[in-house]
N, CA, C and O atoms as a printed pandas DataFrame, in Angstrom:
     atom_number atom_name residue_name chain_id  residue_number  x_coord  y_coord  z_coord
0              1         N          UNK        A               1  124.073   93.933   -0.162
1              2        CA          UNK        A               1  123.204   93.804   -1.315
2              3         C          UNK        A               1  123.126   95.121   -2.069
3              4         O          UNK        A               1  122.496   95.237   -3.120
4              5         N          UNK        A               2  123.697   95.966   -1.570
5              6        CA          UNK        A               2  123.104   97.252   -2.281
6              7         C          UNK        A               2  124.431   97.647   -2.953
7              8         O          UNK        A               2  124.287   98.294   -3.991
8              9         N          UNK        A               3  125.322   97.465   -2.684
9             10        CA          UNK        A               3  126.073   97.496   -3.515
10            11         C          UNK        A               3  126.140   96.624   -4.618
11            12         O          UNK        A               3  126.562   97.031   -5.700
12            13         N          UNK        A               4  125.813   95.612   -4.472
13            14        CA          UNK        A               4  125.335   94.727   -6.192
14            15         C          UNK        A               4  124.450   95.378   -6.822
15            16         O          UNK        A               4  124.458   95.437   -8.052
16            17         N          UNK        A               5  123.530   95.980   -6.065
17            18        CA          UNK        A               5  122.670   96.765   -6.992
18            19         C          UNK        A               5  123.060   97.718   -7.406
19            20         O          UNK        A               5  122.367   98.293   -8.246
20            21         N          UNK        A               6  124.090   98.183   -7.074
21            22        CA          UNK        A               6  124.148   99.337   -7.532
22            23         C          UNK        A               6  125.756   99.146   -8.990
23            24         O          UNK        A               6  126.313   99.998   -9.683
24            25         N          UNK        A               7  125.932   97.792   -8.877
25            26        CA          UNK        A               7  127.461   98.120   -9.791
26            27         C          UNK        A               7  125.943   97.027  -10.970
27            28         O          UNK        A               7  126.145   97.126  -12.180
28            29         N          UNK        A               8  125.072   96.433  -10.692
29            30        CA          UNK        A               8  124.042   96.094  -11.334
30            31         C          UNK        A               8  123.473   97.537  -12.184
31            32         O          UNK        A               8  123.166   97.389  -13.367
32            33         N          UNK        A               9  123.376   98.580  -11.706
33            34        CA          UNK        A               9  122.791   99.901  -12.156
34            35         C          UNK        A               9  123.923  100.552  -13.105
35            36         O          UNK        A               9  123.876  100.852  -14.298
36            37         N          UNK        A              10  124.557  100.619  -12.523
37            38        CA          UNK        A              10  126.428  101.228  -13.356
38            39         C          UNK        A              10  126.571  100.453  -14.830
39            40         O          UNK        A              10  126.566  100.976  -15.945
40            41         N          UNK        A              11  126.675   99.309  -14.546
41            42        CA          UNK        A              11  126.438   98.661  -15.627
42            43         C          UNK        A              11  125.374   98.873  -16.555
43            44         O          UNK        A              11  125.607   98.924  -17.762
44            45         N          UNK        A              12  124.146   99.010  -16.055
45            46        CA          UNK        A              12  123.205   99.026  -17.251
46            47         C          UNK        A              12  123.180  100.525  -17.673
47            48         O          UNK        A              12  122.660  100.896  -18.726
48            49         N          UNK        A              13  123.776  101.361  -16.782
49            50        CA          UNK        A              13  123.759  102.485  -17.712
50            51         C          UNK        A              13  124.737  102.660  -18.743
51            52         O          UNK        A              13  124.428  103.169  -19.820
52            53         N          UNK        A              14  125.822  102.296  -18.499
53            54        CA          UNK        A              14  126.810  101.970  -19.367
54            55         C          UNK        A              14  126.841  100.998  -20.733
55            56         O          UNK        A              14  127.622  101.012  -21.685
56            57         N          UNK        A              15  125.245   99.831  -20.345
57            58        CA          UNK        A              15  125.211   99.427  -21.748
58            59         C          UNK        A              15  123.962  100.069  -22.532
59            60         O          UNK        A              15  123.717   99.828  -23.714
60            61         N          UNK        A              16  122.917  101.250  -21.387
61            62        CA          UNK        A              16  122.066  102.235  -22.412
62            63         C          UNK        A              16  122.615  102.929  -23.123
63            64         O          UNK        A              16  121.866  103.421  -23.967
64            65         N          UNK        A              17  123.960  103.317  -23.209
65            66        CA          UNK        A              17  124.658  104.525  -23.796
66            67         C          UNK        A              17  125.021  103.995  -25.266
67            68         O          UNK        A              17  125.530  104.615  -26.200
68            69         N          UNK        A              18  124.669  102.861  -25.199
69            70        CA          UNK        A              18  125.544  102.189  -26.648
70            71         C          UNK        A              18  124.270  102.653  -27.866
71            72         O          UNK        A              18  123.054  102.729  -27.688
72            73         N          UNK        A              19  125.154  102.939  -29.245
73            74        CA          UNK        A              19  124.390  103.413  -30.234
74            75         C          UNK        A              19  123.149  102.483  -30.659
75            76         O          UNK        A              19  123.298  101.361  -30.174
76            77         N          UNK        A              20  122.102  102.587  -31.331
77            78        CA          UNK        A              20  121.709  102.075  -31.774
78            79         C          UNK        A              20  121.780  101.411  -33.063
79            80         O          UNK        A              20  121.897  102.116  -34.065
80            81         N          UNK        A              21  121.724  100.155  -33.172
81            82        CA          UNK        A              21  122.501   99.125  -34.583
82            83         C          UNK        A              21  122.043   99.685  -35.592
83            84         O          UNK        A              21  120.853   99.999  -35.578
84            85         N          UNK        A              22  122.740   99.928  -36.587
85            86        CA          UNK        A              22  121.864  100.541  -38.027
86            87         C          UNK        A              22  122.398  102.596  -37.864
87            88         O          UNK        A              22  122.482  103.512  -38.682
88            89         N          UNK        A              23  122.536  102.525  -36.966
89            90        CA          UNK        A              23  122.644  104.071  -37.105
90            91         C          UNK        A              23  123.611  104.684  -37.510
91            92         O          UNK        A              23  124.558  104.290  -36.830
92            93         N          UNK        A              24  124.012  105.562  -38.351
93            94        CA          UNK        A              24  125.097  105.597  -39.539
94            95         C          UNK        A              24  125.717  107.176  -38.264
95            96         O          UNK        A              24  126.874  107.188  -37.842
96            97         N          UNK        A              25  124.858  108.117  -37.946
97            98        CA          UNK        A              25  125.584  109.355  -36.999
98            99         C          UNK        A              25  125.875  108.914  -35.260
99           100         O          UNK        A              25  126.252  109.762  -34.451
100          101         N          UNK        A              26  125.653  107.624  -34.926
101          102        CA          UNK        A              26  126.357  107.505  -33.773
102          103         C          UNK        A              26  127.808  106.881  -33.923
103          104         O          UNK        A              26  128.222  106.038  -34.719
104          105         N          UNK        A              27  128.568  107.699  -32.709
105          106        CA          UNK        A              27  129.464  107.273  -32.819
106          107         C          UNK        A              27  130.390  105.305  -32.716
107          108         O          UNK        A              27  129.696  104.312  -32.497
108          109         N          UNK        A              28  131.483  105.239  -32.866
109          110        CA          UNK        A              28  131.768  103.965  -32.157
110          111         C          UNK        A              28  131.727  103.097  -30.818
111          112         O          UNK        A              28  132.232  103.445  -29.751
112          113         N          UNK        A              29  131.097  102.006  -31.037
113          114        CA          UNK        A              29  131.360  101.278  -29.509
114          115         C          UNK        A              29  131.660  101.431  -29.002
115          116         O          UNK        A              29  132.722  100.814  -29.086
116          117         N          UNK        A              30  131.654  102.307  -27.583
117          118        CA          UNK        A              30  133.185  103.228  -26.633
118          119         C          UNK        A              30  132.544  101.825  -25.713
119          120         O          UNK        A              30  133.597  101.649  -25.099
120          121         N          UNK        A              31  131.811  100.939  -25.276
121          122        CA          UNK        A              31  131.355   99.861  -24.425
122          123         C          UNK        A              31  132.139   98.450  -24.675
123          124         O          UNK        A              31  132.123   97.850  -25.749
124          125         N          UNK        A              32  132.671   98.119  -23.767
125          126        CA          UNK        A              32  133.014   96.300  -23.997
126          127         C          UNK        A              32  131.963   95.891  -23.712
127          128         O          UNK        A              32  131.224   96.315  -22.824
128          129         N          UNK        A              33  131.820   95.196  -24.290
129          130        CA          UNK        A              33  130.355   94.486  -24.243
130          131         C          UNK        A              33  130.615   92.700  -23.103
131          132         O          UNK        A              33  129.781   91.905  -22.669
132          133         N          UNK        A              34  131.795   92.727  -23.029
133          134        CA          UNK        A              34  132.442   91.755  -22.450
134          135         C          UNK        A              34  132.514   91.679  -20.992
135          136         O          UNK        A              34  132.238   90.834  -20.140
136          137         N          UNK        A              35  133.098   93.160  -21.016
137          138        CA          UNK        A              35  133.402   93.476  -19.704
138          139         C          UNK        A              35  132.003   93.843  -18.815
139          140         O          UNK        A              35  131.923   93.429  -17.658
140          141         N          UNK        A              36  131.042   94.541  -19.340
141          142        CA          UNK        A              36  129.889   94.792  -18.584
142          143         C          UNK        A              36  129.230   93.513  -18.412
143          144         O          UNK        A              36  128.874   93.336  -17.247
144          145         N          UNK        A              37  128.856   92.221  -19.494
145          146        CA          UNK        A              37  128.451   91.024  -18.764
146          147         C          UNK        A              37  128.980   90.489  -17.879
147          148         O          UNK        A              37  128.378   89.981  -16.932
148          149         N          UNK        A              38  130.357   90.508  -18.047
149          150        CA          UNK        A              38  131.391   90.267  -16.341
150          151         C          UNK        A              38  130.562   91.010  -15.526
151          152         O          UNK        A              38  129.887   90.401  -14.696
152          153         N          UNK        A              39  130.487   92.162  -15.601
153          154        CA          UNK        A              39  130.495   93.003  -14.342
154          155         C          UNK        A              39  128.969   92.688  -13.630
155          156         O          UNK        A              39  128.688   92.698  -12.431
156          157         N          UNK        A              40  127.874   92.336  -15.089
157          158        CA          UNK        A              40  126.872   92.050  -14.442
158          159         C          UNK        A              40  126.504   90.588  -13.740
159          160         O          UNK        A              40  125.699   90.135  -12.926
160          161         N          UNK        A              41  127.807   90.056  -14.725
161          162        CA          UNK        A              41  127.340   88.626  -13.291
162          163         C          UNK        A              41  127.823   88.718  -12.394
163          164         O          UNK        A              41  127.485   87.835  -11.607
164          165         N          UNK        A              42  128.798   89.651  -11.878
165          166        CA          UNK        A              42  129.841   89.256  -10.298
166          167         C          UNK        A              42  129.007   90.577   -9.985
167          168         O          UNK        A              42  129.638   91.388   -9.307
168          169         N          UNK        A              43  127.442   91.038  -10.417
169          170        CA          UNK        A              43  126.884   91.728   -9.582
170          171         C          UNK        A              43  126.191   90.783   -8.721
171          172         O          UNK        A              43  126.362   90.452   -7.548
172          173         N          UNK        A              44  125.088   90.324   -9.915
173          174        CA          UNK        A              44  124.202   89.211   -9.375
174          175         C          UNK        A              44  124.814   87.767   -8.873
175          176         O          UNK        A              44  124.047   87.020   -8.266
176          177         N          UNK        A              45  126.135   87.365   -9.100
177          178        CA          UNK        A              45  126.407   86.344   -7.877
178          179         C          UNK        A              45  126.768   87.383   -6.502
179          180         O          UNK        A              45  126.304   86.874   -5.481
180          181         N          UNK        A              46  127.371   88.505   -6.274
181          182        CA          UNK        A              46  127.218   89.228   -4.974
182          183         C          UNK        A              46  125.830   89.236   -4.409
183          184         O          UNK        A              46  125.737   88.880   -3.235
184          185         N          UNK        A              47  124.685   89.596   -5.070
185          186        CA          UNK        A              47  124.089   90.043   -4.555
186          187         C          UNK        A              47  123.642   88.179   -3.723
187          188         O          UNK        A              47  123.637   87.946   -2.514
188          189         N          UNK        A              48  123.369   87.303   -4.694
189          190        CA          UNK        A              48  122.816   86.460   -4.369
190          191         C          UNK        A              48  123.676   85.815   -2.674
191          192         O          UNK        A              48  123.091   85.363   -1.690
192          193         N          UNK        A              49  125.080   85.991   -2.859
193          194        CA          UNK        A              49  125.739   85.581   -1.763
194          195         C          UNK        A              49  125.115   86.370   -0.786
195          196         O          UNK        A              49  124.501   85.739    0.075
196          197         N          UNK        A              50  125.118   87.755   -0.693
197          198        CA          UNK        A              50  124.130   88.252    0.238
198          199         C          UNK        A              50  122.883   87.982    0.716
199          200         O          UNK        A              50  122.446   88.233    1.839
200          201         N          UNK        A              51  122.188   87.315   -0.448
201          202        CA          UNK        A              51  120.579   86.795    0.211
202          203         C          UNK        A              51  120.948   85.674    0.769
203          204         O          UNK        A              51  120.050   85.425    1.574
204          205         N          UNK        A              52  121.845   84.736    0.827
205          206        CA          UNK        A              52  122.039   83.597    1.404
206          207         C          UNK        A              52  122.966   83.785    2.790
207          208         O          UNK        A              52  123.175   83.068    3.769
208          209         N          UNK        A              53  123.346   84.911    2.438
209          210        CA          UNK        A              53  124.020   85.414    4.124
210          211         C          UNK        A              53  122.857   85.840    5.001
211          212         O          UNK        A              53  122.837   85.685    6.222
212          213         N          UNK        A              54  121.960   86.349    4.331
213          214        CA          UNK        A              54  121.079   87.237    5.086
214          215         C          UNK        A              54  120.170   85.877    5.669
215          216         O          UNK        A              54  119.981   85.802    6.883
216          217         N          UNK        A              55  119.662   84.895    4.824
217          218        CA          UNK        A              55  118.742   83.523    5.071
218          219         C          UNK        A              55  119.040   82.936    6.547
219          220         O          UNK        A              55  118.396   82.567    7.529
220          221         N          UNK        A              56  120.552   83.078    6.090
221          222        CA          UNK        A              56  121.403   82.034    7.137
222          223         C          UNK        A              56  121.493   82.581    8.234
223          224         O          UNK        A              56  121.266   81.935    9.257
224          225         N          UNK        A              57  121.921   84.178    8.283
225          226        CA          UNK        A              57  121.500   84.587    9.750
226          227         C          UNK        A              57  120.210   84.596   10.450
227          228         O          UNK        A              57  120.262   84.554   11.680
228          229         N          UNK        A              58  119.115   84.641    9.908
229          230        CA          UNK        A              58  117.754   84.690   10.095
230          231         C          UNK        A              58  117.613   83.093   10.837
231          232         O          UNK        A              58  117.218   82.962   11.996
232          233         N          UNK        A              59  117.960   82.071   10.062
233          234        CA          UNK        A              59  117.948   80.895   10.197
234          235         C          UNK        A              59  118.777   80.573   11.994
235          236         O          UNK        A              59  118.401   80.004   13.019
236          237         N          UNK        A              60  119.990   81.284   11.581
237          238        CA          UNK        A              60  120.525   81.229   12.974
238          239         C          UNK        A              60  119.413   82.027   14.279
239          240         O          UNK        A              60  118.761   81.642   15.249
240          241         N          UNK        A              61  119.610   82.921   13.796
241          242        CA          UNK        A              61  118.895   84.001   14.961
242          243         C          UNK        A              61  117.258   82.921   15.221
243          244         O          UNK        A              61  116.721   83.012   16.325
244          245         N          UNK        A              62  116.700   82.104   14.284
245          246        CA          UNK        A              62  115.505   81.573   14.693
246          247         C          UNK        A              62  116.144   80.294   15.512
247          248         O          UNK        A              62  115.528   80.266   16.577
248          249         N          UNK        A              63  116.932   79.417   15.492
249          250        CA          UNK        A              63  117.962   78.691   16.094
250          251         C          UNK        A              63  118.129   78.633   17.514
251          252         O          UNK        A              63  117.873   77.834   18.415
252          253         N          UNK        A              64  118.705   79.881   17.382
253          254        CA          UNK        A              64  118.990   80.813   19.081
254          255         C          UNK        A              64  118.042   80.972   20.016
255          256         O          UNK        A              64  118.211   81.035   21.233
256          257         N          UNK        A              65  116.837   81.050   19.288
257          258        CA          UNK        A              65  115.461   81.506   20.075
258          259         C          UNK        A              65  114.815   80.727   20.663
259          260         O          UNK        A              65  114.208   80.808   21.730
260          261         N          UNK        A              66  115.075   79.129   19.219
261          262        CA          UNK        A              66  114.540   78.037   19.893
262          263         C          UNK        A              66  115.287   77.660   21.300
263          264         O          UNK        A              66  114.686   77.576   22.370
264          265         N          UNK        A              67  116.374   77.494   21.170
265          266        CA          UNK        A              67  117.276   77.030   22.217
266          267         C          UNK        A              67  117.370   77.748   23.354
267          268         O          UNK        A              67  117.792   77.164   24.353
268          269         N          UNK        A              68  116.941   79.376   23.455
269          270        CA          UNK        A              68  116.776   80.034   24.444
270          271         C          UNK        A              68  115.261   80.310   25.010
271          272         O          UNK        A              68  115.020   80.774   26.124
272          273         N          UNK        A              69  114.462   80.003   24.206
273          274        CA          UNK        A              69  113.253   80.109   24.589
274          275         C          UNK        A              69  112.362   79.113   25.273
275          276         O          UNK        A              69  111.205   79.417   25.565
């Protein structure tokens, strides 16, 4: 998970850097604007695969306990 968060973070700094619309002394778009929504959804589907890995082991490990306990 923390690595989704963190290409989640990469990304948004990369789309704070972009000029503000209207502003005649910033420079050009150096941002795909394309590529960072990619990047931010194959953050947040990682991360989410991780909370459902993490559920499922929990789920198991409560499983185990029943059956051993």
């Amino acid at each position: 998970m923390r690595k989704a968060e963190e290409r989640v973070q990469r990304a948004a700094e990369r789309l704070s850097r972009l000029p503000l619309s209207g502003d005649a002394s910033a420079p050009e778009d150096v941002v795909d604007l394309s590529a960072e929504v990619v990047a931010l959804l194959e953050a947040k589907n990682a991360h989410a695969i991780n909370a459902k890995v993490a559920e499922t082991a929990t789920q198991l490990d409560q499983h185990l306990l029943d059956i051993l306990g």
